[in-house]
C-alpha positions in Angstrom: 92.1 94.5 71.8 90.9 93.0 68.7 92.8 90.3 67.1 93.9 88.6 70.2 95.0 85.3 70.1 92.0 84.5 72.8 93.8 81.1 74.2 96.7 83.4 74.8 94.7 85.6 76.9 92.4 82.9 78.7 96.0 81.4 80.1 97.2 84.7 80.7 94.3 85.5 83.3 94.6 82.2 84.5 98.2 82.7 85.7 97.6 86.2 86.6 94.6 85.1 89.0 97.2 82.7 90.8 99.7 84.8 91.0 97.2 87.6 91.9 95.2 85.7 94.5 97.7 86.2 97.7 97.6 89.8 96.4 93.8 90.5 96.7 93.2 88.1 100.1 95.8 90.4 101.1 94.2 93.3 100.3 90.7 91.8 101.8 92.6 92.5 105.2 94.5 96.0 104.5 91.7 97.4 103.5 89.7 96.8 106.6 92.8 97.1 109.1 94.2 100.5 107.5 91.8 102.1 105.0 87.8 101.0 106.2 88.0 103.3 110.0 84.5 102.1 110.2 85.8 98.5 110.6 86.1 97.1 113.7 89.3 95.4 112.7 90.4 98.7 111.8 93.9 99.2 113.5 94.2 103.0 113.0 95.6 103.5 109.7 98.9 103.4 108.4 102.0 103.8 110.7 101.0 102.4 113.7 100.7 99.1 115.4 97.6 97.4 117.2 97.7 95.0 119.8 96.0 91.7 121.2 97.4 91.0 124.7 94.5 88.4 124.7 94.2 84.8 123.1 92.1 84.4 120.2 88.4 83.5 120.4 86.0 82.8 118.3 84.8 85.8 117.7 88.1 87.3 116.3 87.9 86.4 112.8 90.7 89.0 111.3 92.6 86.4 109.8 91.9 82.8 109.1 93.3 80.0 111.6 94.2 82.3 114.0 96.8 80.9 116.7 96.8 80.7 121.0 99.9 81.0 121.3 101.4 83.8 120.1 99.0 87.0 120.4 99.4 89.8 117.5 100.5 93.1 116.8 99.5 94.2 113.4 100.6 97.1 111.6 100.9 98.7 107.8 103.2 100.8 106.6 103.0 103.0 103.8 107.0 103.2 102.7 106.2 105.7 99.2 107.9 108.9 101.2 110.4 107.7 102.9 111.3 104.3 105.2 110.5 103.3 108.5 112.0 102.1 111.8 110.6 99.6 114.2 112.3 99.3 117.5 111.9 96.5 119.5 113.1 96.2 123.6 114.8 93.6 125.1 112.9 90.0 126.0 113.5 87.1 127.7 110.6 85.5 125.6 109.6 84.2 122.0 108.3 86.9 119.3 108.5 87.6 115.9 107.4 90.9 113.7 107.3 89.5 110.2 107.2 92.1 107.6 105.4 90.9 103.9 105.2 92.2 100.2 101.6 92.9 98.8 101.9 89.5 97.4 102.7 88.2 101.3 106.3 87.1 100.2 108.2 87.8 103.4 110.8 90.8 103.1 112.6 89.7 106.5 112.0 89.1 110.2 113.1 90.8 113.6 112.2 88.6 116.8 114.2 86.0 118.7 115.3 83.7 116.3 116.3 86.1 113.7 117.5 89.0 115.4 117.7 88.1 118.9 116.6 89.2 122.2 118.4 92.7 122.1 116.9 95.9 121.9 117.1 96.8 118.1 116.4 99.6 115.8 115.1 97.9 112.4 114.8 99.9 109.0 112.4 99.0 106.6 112.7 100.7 103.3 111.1 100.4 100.3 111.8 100.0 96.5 114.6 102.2 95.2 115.2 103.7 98.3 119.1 104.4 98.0 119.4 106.7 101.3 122.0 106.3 103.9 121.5 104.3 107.0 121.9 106.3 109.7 124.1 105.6 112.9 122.2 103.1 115.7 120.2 101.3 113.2 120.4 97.7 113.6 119.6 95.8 110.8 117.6 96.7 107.1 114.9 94.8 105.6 114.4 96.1 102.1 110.8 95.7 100.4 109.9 94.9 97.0 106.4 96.6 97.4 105.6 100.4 98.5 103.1 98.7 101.0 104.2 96.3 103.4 102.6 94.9 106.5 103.3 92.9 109.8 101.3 90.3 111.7 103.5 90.0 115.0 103.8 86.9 117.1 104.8 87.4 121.0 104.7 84.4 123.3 101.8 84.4 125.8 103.3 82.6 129.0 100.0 81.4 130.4 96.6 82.4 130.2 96.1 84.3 134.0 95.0 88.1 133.7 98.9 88.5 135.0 100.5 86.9 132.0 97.7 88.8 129.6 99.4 92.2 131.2 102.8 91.2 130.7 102.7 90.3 127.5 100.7 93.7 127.0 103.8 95.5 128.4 105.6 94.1 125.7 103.7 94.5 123.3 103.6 98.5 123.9 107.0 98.8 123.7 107.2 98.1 120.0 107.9 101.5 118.7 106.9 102.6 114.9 108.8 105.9 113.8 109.3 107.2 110.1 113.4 107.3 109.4 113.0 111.5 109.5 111.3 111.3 113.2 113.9 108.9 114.1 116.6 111.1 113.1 115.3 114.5 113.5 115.1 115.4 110.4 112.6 117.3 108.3 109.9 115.0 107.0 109.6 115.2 103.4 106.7 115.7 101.1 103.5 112.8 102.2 102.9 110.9 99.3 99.3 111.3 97.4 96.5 109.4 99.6 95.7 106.5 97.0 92.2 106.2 96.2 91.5 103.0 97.2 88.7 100.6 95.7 86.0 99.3 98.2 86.6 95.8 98.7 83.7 93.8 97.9 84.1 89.6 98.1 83.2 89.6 94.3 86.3 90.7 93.5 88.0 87.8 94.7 86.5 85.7 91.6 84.6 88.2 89.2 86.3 90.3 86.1 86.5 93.0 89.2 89.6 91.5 90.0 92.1 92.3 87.4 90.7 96.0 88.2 91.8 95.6 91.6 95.0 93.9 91.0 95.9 96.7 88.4 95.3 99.2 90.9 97.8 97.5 93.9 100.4 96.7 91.0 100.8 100.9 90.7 102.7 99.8 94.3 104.5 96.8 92.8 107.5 97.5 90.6 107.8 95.0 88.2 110.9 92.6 89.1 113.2 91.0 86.7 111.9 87.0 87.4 108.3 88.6 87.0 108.8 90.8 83.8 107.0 87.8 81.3 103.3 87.8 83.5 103.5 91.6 83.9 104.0 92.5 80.2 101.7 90.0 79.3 99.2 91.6 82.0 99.6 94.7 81.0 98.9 94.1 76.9 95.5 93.3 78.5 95.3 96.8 80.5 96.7 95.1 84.0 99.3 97.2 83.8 99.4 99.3 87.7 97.9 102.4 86.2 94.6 101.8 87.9 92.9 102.2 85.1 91.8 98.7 84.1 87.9 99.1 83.0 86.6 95.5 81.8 83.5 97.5 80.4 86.4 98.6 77.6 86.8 94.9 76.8 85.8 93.4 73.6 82.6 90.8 74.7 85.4 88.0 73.2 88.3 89.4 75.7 86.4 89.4 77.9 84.7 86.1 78.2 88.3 84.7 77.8 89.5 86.1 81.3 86.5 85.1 82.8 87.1 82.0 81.3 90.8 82.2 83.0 89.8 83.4 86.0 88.1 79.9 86.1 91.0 78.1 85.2 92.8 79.8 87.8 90.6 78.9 90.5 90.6 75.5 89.3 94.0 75.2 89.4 94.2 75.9 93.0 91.3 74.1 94.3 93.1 70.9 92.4 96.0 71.3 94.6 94.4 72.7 98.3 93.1 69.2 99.4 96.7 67.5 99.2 98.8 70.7 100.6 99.0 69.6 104.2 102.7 70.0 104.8 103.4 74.1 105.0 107.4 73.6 104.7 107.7 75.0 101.3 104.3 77.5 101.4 106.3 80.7 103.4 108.9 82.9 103.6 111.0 85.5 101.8 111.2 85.8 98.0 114.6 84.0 97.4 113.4 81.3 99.8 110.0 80.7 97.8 110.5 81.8 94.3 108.0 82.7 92.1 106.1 79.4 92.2 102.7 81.4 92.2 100.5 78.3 92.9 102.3 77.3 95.9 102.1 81.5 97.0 98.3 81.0 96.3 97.9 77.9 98.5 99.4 79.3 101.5 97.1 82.9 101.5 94.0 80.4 101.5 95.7 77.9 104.1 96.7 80.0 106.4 97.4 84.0 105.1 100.3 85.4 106.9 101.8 82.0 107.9 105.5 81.6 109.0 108.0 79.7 107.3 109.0 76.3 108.5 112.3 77.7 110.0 110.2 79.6 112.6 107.0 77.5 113.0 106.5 74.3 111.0 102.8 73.6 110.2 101.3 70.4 109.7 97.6 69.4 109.8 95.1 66.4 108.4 92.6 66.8 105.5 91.1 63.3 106.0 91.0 60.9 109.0 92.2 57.4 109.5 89.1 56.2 107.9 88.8 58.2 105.1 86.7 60.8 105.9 87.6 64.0 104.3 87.3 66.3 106.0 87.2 65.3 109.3 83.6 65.3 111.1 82.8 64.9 114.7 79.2 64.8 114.2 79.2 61.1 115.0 82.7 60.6 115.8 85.1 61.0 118.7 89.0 60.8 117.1 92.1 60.3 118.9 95.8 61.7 118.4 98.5 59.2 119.6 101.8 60.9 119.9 104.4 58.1 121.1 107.2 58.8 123.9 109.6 59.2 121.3 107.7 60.7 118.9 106.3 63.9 120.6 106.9 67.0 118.2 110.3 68.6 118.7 110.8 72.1 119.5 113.4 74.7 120.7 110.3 77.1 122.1 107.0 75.0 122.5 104.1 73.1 120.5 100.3 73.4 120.2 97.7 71.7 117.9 94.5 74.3 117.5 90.5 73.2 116.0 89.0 75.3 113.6 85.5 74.3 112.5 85.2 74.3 108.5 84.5 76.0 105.6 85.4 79.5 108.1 88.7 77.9 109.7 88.3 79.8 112.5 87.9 78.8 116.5 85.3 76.8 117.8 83.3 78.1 120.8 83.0 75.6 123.4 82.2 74.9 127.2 85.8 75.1 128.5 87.2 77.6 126.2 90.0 75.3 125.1 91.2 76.1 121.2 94.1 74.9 121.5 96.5 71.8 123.1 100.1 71.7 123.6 103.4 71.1 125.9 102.1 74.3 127.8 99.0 73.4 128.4 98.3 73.0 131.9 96.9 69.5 133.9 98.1 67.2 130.7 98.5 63.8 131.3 100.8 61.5 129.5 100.6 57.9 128.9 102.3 55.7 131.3 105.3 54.9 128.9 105.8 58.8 128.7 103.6 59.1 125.3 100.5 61.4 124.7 97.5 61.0 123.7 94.7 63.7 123.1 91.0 63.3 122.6 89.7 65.4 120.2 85.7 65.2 119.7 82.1 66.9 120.5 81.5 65.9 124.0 83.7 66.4 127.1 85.3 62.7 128.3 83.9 60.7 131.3 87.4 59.9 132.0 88.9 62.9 134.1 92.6 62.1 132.6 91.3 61.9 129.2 89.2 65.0 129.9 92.7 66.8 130.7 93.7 65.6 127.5 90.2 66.9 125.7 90.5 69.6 121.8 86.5 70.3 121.6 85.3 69.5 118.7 81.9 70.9 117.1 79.2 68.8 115.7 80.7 69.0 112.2 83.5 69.2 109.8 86.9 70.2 111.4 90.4 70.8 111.0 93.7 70.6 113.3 96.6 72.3 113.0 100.0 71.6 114.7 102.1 74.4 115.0 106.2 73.5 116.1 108.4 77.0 117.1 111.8 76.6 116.2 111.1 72.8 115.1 114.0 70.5 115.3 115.8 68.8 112.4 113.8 66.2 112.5 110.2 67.9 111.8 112.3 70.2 109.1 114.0 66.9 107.4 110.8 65.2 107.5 111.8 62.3 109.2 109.1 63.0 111.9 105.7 63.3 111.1 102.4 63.6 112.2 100.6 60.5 113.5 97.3 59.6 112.1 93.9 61.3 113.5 92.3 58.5 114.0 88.6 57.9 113.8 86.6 56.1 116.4 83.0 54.7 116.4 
């Protein structure tokens, strides 16, 4: 690599960290779920889902700002050999099996505002598959990685150990069969067990993590609006061989990609504080491009997110005074949704705390993570408006108390989730009311 135009290659590590990023955090959870069996998040491999009939707590901590409302089924699948099928029963309830690309672009959705409430039999196949679709399947989502992998959403109705079984039920009758099981025909030949790295957190910002990227590219064919980063990754060895060894580097080349990697963490710490409105952050290729930044912003804001279509997002980064982030260590806030301003949805609505840096849930005496239209005992403002008290300590007041997000002593964030938000959350001509501080 001598002779390198060494600007060229610092701005080539910097674009190939963003667009990299979503790939590794992605990664950081595959490995553990499907690969790592001494995990406890492990979820059995490939092929096969795993289920969480119960809300989250704060001691699940598989994926950042975990949600109340919608337990998860998580599953990989491994579509090399051949594709799968995932069957689903019929519901009379909300869900939603999102299937993403390594680089968490979503490849399509089966649940109730996709596919319906029907019984369906889904195919998933991967790149270049050019098979026939068989007789009873529903519908086919085609990858654009040999790895894909789900995190399902299925509507918990209430929080009683009845409801926890029901959904349970449900859950347990999503089915995962490989096409040949589902047909009856001979499996073919298992393709090679990888040999994957060990995921160590370095990787996420050392020279270690072009040699991990090079290794999950070996799943990524390169795609036509991608071709310009990938050549120009792989003149510097990031090619999907899995054979990238930075102790190869010149001491030049490689200070510049150290250097780049910088830049490309720069780049997205610039942008994390302002990106509170998740509209454009998710969904499938064609719907998000190949804006890498934006990609890299929603795997650190919330990996795995929906698009708006199915669940808008919204959240604050400062409070009405200024205070960024919020902090309820001397504090109490309020959140004043007017009668004709409440947030619009076709299925429900729920605002969850997570303390900061972890954005995860906050233990607390009444085991309340989350607020919403579903949440039982909430009192609304005599003109029909609502207002919710978000802060350390429990209220004197017993209507404000039903009204009470626990807060700990310490920085914070809220997110509002909206399933199947209305026109007016999607056009943006409703928004979120301010988070306002008190004394």
């Amino acid at each position: 690599m001598s002779g390198m135009d060494l600007d060229a290659v610092r701005a080539t590590a910097a674009q190939g960290w963003v667009y990299g990023h979503p790939v590794l955090e992605n990664y950081r959870t595959l490995y553990r779920q499907a690969v790592d069996a001494d995990d406890h998040r492990y979820v059995g491999g490939f092929g096969t889902f795993r289920h969480y009939p119960q809300p989250s707590r704060p001691e699940n901590t598989d994926v950042v700002t975990p949600n109340n409302d919608t337990p998860y089924s998580w599953c990989r699948l491994d579509l090399r050999a051949e594709p799968w099928v995932v069957s689903v029963p019929a519901m009379d309830r909300y869900y939603v099996l999102p299937f993403h690309d390594l680089d968490t672009t979503y490849v399509g959705f089966v649940g109730a505002r996709t596919t319906g409430q029907e019984a369906g039999d889904h195919l998933l196949a991967g790149p270049g598959w050019d098979g026939a679709v068989p007789d009873g399947i529903t519908g086919v989502l085609r990858a654009d990685t040999q790895l894909v992998g789900c995190l399902g959403r299925t509507c918990l109705a209430g929080t009683t150990d009845a409801d926890v079984e029901d959904l349970r039920a449900v859950q347990e009758r999503y089915r995962l069969r490989p096409l040949s099981a589902y047909t009856g025909q001979d499996a073919p030949a298992p393709a090679p067990e990888p040999d994957w790295p060990v995921w160590r957190e370095e990787a996420g910002t050392s020279i270690e993590f072009f040699t991990v990227l090079d290794f999950l590219l070996g799943f990524f064919p390169v795609l036509p609006s991608q071709r310009d980063l990938r050549g120009r990754l792989a003149a510097l060895g990031v090619d999907g061989s899995g054979t990238f060894e930075p102790a190869a580097l010149s001491p030049e080349v490689r200070a510049a990609m150290e250097a780049g990697i910088a830049d490309g963490r720069g780049q997205l710490a610039a942008v994390l504080d302002s990106a509170t409105d998740s509209s454009s952050f998710f969904g499938t290729r064609e719907q998000v491009g190949e804006d890498y930044l934006t990609r890299s912003v929603a795997a650190d804001k919330g990996l795995y997110g929906l698009p708006a279509a199915e669940a808008w997002y919204g959240g604050w980064v400062a409070d009405s005074a200024g205070n960024r982030p919020p902090n309820a260590a001397d504090r109490d806030y309020t959140v004043h949704f007017p009668a004709d301003r409440l947030p619009g949805a076709r299925f429900f609505w729920s605002a969850t705390l997570y303390r900061l840096p972890e954005r995860l849930l906050v233990d607390n005496p009444i085991d309340r993570y989350s607020i919403g239209d579903r949440t039982p005992g909430l009192v609304h403002d005599e003109d029909g408006g609502l207002t919710l008290y978000v802060q350390h300590a429990r209220p004197a007041d017993p209507d404000r108390a039903a009204n009470w997000l626990p807060a700990p002593r310490g920085p914070f964030t809220v997110i509002v989730r909206i399933y199947g938000p209305g026109t007016a959350v999607l056009d943006g001509t409703w928004t979120l009311p301010a988070l306002t501080a008190g004394s």
